[in-house]
Every structure is written in structure tokens, then in C-alpha cells.
C-alpha positions as a Python dict, from the first residue, in 0.01 Angstrom:
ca = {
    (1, 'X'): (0, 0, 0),
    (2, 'X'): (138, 102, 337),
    (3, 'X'): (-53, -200, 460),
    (4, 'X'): (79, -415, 228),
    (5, 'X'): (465, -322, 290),
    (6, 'X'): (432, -332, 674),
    (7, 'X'): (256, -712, 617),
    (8, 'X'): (536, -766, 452),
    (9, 'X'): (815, -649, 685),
    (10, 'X'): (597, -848, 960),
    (11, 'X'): (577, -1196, 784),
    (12, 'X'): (932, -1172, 590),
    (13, 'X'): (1200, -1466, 643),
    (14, 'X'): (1491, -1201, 692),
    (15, 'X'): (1626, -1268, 350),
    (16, 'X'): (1478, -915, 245),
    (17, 'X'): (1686, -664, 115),
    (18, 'X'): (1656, -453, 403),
    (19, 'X'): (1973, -248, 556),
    (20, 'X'): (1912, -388, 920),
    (21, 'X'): (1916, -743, 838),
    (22, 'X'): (2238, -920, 866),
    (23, 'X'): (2354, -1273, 618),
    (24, 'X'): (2463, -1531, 843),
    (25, 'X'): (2817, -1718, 832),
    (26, 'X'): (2755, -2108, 820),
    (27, 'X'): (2843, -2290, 1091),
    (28, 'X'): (2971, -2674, 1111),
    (29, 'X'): (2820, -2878, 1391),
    (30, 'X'): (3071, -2970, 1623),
    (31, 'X'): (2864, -3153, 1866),
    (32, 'X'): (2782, -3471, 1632),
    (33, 'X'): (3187, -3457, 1574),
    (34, 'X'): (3265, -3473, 1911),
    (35, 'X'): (3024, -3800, 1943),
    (36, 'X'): (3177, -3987, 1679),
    (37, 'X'): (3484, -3911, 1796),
    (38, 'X'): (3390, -4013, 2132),
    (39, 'X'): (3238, -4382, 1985),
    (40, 'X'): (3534, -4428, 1811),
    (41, 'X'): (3748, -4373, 2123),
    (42, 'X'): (3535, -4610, 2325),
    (43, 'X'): (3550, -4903, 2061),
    (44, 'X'): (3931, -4855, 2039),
    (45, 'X'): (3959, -4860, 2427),
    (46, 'X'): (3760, -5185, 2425),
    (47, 'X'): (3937, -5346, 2159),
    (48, 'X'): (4288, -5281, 2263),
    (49, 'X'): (4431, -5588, 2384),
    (50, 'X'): (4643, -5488, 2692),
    (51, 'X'): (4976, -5691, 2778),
    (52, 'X'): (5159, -5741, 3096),
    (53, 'X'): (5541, -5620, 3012),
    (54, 'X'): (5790, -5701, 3274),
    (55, 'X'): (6015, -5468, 3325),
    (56, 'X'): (6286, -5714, 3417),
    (57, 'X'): (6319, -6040, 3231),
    (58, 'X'): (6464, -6337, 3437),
    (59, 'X'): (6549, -6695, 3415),
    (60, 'X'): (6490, -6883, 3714),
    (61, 'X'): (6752, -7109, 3870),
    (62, 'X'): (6708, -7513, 3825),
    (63, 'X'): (6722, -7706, 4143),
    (64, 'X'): (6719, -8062, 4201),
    (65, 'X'): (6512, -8186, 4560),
    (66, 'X'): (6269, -8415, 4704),
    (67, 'X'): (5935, -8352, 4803),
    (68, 'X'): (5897, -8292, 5181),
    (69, 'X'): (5830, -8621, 5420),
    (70, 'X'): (5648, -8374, 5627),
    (71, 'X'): (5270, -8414, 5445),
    (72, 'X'): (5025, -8225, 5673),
    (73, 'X'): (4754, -8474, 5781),
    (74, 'X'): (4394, -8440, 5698),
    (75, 'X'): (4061, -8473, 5890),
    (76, 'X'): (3817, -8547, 5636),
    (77, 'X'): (3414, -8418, 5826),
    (78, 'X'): (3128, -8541, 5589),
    (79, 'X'): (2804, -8394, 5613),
    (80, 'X'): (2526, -8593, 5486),
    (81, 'X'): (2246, -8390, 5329),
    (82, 'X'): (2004, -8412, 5695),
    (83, 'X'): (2252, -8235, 5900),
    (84, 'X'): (2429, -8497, 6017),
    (85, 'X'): (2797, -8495, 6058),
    (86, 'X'): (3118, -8781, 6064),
    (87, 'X'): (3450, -8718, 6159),
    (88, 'X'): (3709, -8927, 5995),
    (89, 'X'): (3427, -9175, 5960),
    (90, 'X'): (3289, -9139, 6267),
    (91, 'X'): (2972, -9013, 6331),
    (92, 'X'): (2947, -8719, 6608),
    (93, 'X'): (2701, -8498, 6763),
    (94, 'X'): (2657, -8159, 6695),
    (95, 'X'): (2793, -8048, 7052),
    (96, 'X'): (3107, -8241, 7033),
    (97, 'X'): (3216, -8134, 6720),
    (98, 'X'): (3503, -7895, 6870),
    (99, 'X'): (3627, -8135, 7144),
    (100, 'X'): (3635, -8446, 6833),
    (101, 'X'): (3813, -8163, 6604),
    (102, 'X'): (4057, -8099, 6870),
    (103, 'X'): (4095, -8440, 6964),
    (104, 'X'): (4137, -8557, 6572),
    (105, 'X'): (4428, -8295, 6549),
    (106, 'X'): (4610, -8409, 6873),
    (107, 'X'): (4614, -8732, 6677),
    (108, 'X'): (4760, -8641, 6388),
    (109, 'X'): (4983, -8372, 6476),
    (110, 'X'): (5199, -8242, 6181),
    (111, 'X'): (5411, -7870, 6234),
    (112, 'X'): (5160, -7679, 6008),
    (113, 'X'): (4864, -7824, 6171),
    (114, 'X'): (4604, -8092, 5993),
    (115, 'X'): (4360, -7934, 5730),
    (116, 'X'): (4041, -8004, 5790),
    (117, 'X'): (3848, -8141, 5455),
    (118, 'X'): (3479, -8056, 5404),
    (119, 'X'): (3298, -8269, 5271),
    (120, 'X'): (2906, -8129, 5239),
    (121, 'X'): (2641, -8294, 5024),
    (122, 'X'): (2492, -8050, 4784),
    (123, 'X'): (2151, -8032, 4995),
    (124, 'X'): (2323, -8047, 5348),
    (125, 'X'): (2180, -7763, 5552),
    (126, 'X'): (2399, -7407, 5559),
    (127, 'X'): (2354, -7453, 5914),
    (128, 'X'): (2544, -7787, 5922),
    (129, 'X'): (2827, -7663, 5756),
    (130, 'X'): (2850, -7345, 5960),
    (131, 'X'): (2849, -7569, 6250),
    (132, 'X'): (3141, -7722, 6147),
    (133, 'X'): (3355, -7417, 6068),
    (134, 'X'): (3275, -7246, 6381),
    (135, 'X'): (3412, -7599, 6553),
    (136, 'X'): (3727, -7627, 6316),
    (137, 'X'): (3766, -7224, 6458),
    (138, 'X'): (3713, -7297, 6794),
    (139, 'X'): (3934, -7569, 6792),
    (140, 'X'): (4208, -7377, 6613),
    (141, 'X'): (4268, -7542, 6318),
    (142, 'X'): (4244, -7250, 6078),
    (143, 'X'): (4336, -7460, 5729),
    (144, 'X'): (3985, -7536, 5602),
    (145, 'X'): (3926, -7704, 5255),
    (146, 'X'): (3568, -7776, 5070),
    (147, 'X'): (3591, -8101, 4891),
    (148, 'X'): (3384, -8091, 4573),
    (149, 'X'): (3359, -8295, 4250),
    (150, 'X'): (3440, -8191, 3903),
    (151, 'X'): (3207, -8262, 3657),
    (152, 'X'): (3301, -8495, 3360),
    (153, 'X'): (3258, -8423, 3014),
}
């Protein structure tokens, strides 16, 4: 019988009606709160639709003018899709490019300076086109432009 009692007290669940063994409060689980909480704060953050305010609301004044007579002048390059390169329609070599870039823009002056128009075939060598850029830098002309096509529907 001693056996028997001591098995018991060994194997027992803690639900015995001994003096030494304590009930337990519930507890709530906080944790799986907190994450639905924290979904719920995400999806709201994503769904919010944020707006610009201005914090000063104005009317601009109408004006009446005419467009400027100054129109900076272009120099269209093309560069076919073998490397090869035209100025204005006129084909140059590779190691004139800056002295025909410079040359082009002494021609057609403007105050702003000409922009130069880049016209590249879609398999012209990287290369090619670097070439050109590098020239249009060297030869100071800064205002650089990639002509491109837009696709119809």
C-alpha cells in the first residue's frame, strides 16, 4: 500500500488533493493578439490612400505672350546599328566626332547652346553611342537628347 500511494504521488497530473499543490489562474494569450493586431495594422497602412494637401492654396496669374524666336538649334547624330555614325546627315569617322560636334555648334550658334539629338538604332553598339557622348562632352555641348519612337497601339 505504501507502494501504491508513492506510485501514485510519482505519476499524478497535480490535480490531487494534496496541500502542496497549487490551482492555476488561466491565462489569455497575448501573443496571437498582438499578431492580429499587427496584420491588421499592416493592411490598413497599405490601404490608406495618402493625399498631397497644400498648405497654401493659390491661383496663378494669366498672362498673355509669344513663344520665344530664340529656338535652340539641334544637331541630329544617327548611329546605324554597325557602329557607324552621321552628323546632320553626314557621315563621320569615329576620330572626328568632337572636332564635327564642335564645328556643327559653331554653325548653329543659339545663347543656350544646340542640343545634340541621338539618334541610335536599337542594335547599334554601346560603344558607338558612348563614343558619341564622350564627343558631345568634349566638345562642350552638355544638352544631350535620345531620340526614340513610341510604339502605336
Amino acid at each position: 500500500m505504501l507502494f501504491r500511494q508513492n506510485n501514485r504521488s510519482l505519476f499524478s497530473s497535480g490535480n490531487s488533493s494534496a496541500p502542496n499543490s497549487q490551482q492555476q489562474a488561466p491565462e489569455i494569450n497575448l501573443i496571437a493578439f498582438i499578431d492580429v493586431l499587427l496584420v491588421i495594422l499592416i493592411f490598413l497602412m497599405i490601404s490608406t490612400t495618402f493625399t498631397r494637401y497644400q498648405e497654401l492654396s493659390i491661383t496663378l496669374p494669366a498672362a498673355e505672350g509669344s513663344a520665344s524666336k530664340s529656338k535652340p538649334k539641334d544637331i541630329s547624330v544617327a548611329i546605324s546599328s554597325d557602329g557607324r555614325v552621321a552628323i546632320d546627315g553626314k557621315r563621320v569617322a569615329i576620330d572626328q566626332l568632337a572636332q564635327s560636334l564642335s564645328q556643327s555648334a559653331k554653325n548653329t550658334g543659339g545663347d543656350n547652346g544646340p542640343v545634340v539629338i541621338i539618334a541610335a538604332d536599337g542594335k547599334a553598339p554601346h560603344q558607338a553611342v558612348m563614343q558619341v557622348m564622350e564627343a558631345a562632352r568634349n566638345a562642350n555641348l552638355p544638352n544631350i537628347v535620345f531620340a526614340t519612337q513610341s510604339k502605336s497601339k
